[in-house]
N, CA and C atoms as an extended XYZ file, in Angstrom:
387
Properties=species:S:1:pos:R:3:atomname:S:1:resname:S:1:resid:I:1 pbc="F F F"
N        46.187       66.553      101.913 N   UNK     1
C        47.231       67.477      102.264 CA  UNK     1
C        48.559       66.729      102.335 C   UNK     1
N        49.926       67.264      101.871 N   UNK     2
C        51.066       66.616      101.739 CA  UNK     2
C        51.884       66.948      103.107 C   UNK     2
N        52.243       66.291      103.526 N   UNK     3
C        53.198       65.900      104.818 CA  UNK     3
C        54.344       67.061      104.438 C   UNK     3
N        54.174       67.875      105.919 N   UNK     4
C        55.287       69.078      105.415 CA  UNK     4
C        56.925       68.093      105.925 C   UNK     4
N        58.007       67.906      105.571 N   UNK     5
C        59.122       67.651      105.993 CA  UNK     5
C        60.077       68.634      107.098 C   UNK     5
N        60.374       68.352      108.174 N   UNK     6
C        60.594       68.880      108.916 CA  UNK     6
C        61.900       69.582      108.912 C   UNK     6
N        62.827       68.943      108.184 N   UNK     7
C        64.578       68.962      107.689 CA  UNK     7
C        64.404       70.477      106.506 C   UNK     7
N        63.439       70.048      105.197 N   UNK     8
C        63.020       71.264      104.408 CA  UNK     8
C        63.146       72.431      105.189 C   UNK     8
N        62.180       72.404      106.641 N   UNK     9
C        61.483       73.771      106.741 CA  UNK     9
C        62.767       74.182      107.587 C   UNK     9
N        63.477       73.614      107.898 N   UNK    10
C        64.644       74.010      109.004 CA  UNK    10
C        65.633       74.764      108.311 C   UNK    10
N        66.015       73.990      107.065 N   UNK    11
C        67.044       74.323      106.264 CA  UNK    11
C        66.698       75.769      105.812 C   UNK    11
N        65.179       75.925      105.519 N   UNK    12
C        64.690       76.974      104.870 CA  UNK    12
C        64.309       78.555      106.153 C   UNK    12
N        64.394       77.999      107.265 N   UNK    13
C        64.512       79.271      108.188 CA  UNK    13
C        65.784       79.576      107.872 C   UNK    13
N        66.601       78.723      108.667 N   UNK    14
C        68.163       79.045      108.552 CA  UNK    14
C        68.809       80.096      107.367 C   UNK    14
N        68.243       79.544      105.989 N   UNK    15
C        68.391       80.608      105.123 CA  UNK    15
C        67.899       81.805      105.241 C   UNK    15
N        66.517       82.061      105.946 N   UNK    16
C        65.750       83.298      105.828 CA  UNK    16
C        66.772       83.737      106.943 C   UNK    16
N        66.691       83.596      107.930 N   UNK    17
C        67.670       83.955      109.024 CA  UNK    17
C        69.061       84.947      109.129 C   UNK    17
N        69.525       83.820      108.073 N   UNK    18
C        71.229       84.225      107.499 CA  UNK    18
C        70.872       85.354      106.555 C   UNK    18
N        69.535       85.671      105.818 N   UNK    19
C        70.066       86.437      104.913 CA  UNK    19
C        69.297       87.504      105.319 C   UNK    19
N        68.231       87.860      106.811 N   UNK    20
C        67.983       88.891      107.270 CA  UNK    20
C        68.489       89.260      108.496 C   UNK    20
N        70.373       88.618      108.360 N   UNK    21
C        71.189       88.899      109.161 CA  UNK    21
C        71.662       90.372      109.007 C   UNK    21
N        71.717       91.153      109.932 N   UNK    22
C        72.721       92.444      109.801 CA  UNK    22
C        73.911       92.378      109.468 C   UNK    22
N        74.728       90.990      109.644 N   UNK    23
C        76.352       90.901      110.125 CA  UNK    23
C        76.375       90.098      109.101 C   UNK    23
N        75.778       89.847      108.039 N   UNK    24
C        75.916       89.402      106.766 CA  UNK    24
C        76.275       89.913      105.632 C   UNK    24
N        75.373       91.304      105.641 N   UNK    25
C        75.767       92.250      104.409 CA  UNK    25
C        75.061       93.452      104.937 C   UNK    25
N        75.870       94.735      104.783 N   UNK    26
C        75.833       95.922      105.536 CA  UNK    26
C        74.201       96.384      104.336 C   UNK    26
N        73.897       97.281      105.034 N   UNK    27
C        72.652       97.522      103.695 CA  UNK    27
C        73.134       98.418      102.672 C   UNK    27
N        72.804       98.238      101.303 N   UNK    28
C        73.350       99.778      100.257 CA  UNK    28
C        72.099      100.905      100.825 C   UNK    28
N        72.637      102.322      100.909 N   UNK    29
C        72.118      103.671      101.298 CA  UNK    29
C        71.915      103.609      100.048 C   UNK    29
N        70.523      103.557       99.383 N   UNK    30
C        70.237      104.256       98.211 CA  UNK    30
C        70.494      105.908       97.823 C   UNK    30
N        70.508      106.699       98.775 N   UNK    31
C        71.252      107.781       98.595 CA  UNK    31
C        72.324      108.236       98.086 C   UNK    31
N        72.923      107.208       98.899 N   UNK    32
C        75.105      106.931       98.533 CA  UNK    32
C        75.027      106.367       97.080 C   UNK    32
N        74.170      105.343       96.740 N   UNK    33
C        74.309      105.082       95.644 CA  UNK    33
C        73.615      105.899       94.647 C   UNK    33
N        72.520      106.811       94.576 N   UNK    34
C        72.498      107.860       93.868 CA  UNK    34
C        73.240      108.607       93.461 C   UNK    34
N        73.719      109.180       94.737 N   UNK    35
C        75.201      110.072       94.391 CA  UNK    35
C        76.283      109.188       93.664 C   UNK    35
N        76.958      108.588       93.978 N   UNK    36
C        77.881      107.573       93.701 CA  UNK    36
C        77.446      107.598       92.010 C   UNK    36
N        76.356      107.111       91.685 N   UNK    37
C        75.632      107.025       89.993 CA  UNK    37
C        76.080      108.403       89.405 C   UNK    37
N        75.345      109.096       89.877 N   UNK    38
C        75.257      110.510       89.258 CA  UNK    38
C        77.013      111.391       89.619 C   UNK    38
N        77.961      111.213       90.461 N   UNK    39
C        79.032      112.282       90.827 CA  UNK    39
C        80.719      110.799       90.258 C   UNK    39
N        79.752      109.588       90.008 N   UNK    40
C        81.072      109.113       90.024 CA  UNK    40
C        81.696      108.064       89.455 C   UNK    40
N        79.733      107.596       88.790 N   UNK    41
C        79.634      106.328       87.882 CA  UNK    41
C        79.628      106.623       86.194 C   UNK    41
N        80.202      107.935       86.010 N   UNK    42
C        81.086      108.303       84.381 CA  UNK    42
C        82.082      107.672       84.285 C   UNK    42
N        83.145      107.896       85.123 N   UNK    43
C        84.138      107.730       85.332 CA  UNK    43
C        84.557      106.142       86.152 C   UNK    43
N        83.795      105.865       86.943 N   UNK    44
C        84.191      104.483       87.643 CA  UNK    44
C        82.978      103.781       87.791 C   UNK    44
N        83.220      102.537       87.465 N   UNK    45
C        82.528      101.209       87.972 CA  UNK    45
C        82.669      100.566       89.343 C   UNK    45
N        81.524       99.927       90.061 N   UNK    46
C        82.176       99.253       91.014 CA  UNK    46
C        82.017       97.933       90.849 C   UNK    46
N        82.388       97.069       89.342 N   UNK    47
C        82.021       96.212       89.048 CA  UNK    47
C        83.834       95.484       89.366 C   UNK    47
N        84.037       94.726       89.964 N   UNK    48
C        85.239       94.447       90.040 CA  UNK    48
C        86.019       94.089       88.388 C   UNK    48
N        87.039       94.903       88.192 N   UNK    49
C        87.561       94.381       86.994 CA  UNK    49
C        87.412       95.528       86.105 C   UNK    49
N        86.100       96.396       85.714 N   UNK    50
C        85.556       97.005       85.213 CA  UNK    50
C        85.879       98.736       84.888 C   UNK    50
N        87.246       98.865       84.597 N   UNK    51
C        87.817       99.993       84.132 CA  UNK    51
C        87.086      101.246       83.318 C   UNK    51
N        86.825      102.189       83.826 N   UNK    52
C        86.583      103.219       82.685 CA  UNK    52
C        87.477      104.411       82.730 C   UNK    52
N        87.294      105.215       82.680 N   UNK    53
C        88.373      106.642       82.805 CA  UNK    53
C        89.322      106.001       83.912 C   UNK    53
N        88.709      105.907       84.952 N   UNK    54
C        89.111      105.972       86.112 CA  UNK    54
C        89.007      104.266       86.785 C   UNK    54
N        89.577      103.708       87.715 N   UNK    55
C        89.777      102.747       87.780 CA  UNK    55
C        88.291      102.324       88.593 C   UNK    55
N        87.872      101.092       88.635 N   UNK    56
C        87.132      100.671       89.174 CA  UNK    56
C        87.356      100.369       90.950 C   UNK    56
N        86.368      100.946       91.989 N   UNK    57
C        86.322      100.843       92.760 CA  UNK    57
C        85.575       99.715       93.940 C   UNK    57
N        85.295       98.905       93.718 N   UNK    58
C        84.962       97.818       93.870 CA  UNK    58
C        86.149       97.192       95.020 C   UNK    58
N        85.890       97.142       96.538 N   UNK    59
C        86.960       96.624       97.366 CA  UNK    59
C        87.968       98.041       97.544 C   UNK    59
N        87.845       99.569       97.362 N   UNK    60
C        88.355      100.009       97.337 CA  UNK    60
C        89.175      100.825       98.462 C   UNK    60
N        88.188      100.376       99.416 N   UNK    61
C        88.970      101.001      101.115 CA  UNK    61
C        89.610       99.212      101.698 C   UNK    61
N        90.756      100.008      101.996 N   UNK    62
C        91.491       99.242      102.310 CA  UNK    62
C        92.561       98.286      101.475 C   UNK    62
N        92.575       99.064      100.377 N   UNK    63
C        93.417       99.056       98.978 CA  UNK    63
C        94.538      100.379       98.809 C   UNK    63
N        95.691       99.781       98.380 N   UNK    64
C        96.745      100.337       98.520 CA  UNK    64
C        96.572      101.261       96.658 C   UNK    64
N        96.703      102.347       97.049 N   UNK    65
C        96.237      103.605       95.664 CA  UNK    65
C        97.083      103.094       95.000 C   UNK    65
N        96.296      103.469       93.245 N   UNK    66
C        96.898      103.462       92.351 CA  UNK    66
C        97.709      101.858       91.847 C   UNK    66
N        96.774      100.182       92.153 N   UNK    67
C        97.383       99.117       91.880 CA  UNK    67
C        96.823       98.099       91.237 C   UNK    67
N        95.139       98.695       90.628 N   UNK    68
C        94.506       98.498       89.629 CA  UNK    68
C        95.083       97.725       88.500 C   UNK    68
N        95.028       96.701       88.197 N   UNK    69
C        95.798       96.016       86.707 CA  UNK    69
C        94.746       96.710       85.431 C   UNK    69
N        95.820       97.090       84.502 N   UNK    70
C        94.906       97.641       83.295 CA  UNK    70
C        93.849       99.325       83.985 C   UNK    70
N        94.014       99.482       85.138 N   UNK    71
C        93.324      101.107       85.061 CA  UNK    71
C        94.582      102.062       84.521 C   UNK    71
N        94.093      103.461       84.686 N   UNK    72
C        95.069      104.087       83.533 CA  UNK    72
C        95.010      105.468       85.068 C   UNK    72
N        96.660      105.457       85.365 N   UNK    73
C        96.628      106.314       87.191 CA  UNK    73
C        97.763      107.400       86.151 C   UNK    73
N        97.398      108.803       87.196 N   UNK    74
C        97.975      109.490       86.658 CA  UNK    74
C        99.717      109.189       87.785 C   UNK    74
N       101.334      109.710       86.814 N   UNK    75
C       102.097      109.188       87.605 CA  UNK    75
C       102.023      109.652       89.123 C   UNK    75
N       101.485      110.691       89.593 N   UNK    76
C       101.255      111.007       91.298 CA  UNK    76
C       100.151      109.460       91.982 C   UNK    76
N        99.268      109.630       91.301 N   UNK    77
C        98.511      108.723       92.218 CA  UNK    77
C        99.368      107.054       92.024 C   UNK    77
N        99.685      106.949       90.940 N   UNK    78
C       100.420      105.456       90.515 CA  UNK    78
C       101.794      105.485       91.680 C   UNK    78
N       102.409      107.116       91.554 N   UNK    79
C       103.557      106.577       92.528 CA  UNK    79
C       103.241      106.682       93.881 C   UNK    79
N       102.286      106.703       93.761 N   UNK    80
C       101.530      107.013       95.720 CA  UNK    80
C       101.781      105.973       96.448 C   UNK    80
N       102.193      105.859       98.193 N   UNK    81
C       101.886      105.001       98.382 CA  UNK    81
C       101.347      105.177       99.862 C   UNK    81
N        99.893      105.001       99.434 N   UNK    82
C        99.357      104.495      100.870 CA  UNK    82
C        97.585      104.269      100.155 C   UNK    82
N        96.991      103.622      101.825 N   UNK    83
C        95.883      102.919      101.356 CA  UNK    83
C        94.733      104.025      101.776 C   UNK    83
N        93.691      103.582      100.587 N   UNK    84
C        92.379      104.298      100.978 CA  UNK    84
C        91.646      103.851      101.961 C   UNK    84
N        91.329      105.054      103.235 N   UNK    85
C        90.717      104.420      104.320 CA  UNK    85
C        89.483      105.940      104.001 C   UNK    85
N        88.746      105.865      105.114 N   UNK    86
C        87.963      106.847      104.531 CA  UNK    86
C        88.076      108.113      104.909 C   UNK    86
N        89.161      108.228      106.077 N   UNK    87
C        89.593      109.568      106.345 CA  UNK    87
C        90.858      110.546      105.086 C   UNK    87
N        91.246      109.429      104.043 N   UNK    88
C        91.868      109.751      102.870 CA  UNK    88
C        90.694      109.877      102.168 C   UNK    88
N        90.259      109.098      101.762 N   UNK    89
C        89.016      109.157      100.609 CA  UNK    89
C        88.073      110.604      101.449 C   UNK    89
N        87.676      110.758      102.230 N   UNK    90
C        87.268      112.346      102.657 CA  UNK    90
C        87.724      113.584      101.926 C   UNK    90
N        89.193      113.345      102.349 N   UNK    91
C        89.991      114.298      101.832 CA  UNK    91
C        89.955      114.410      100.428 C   UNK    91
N        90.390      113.434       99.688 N   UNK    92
C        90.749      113.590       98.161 CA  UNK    92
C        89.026      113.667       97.309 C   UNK    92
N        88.042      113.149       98.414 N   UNK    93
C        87.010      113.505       97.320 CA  UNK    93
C        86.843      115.696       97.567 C   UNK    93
N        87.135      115.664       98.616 N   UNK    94
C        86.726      116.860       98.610 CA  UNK    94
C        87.573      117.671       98.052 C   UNK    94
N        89.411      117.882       97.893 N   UNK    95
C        90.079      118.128       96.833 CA  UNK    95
C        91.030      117.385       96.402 C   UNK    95
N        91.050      116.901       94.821 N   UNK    96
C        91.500      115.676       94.877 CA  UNK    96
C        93.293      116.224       94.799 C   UNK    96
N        93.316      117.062       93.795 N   UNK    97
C        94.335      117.940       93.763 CA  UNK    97
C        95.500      118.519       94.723 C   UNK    97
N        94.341      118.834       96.054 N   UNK    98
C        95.056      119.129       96.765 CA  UNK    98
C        95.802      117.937       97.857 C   UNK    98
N        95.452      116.596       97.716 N   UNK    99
C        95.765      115.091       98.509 CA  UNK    99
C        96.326      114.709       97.743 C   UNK    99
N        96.516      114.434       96.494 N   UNK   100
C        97.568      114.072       95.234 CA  UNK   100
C        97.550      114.953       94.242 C   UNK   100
N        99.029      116.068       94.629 N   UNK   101
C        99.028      116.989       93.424 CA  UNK   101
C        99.605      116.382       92.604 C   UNK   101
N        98.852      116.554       90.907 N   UNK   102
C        99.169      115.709       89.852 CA  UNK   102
C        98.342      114.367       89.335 C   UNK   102
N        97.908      114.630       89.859 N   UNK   103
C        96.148      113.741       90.033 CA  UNK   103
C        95.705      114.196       88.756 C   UNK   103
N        94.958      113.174       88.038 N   UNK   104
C        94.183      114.040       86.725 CA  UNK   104
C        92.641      113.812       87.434 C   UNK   104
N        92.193      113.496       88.226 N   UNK   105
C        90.918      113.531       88.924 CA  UNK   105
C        90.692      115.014       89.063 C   UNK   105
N        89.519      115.371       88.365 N   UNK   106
C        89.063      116.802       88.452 CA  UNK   106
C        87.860      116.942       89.009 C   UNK   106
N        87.314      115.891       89.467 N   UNK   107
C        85.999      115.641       90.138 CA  UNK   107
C        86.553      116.144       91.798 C   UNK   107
N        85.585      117.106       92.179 N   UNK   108
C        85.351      117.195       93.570 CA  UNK   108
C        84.134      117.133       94.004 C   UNK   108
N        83.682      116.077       95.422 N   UNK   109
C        82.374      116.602       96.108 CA  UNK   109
C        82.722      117.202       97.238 C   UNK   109
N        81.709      118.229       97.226 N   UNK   110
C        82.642      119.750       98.395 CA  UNK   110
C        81.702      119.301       99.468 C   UNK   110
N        80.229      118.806       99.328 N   UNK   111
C        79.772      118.839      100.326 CA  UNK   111
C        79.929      117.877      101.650 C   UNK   111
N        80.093      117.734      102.765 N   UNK   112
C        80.432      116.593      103.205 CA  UNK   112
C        79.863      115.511      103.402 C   UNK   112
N        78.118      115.874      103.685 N   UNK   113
C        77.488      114.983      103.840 CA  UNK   113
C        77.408      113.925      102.726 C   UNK   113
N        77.224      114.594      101.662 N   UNK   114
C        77.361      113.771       99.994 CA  UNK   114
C        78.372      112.669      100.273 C   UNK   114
N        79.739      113.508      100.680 N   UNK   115
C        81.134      112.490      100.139 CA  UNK   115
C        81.002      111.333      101.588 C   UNK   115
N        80.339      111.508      102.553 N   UNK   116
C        79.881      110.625      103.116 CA  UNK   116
C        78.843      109.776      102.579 C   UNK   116
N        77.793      109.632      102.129 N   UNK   117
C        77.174      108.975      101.658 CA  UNK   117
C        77.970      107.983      100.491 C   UNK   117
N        78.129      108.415       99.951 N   UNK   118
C        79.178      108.000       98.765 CA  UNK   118
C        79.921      106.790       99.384 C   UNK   118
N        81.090      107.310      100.300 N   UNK   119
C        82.010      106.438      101.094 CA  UNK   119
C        81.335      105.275      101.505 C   UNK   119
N        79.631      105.643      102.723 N   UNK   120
C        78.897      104.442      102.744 CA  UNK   120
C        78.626      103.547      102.185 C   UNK   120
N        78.338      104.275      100.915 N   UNK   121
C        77.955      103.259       99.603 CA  UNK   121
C        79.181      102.216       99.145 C   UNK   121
N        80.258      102.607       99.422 N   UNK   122
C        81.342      102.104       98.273 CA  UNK   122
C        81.823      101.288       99.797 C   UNK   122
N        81.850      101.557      100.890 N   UNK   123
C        82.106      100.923      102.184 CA  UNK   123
C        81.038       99.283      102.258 C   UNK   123
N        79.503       99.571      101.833 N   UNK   124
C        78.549       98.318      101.754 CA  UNK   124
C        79.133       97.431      101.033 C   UNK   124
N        79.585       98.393       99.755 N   UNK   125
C        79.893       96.781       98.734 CA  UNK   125
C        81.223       96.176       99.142 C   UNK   125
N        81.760       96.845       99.701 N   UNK   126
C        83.053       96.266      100.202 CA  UNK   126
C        82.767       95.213      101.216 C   UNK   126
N        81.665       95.278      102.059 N   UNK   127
C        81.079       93.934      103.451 CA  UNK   127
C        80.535       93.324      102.908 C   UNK   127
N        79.440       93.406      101.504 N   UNK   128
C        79.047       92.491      100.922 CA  UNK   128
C        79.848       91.368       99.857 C   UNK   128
N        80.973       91.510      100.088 N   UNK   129
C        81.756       90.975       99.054 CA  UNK   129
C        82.666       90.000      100.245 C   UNK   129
């Protein structure tokens, strides 16, 4: 039998430890990210960098609207100025139109619980990063 090293096994809790920390990385709601796939991943990535119709959301609460390099903002949301927190992002998912008139965002989720889930989702990757 080989001599276990004592330094190895220490180093190797510590890791298990840190990474079945809560205060490490919030968990993804597979739900939020269902929805999120299916109501919002046509149009946006949350791959940082990763532009499609709509700008990529990746770090997106607590980001000042419309400052995306290379996304394509309609001029209301581009001349907007304030940051997405999630009591904005509430609002504009549920009408986007009516939180930035002139918005080309035609996507609404009406329900609330949904546009909560969603927010969760896009809120995780934001603590995991």
């Amino acid at each position: 039998m080989k001599p276990i090293c004592l330094g190895s096994m220490l180093v190797f809790s510590l890791s298990l430890a840190a990474a079945g920390n809560g205060l490490a990385q919030e968990a993804v709601d597979p739900e939020g990210e269902r929805l999120f796939r299916s109501r919002c991943g046509t149009c946006h990535s949350v791959n940082n960098g990763e532009n499609r119709m709509g700008p990529h959301l990746s770090g997106l609460l607590g980001r000042l609207a419309g400052t995306i390099q290379g996304a394509r903002y309609s001029k209301a949301l581009g001349g907007s100025d304030f940051v997405w927190d999630e009591e904005r992002l509430q609002a504009f998912l549920a009408n986007p139109r009516q939180v930035v008139p002139g918005t080309t965002m035609t996507v609404s989720v009406r329900d609330e619980e949904q546009r909560s889930a969603i927010i969760a989702y896009l809120r995780s990757l934001s603590a995991a990063n």
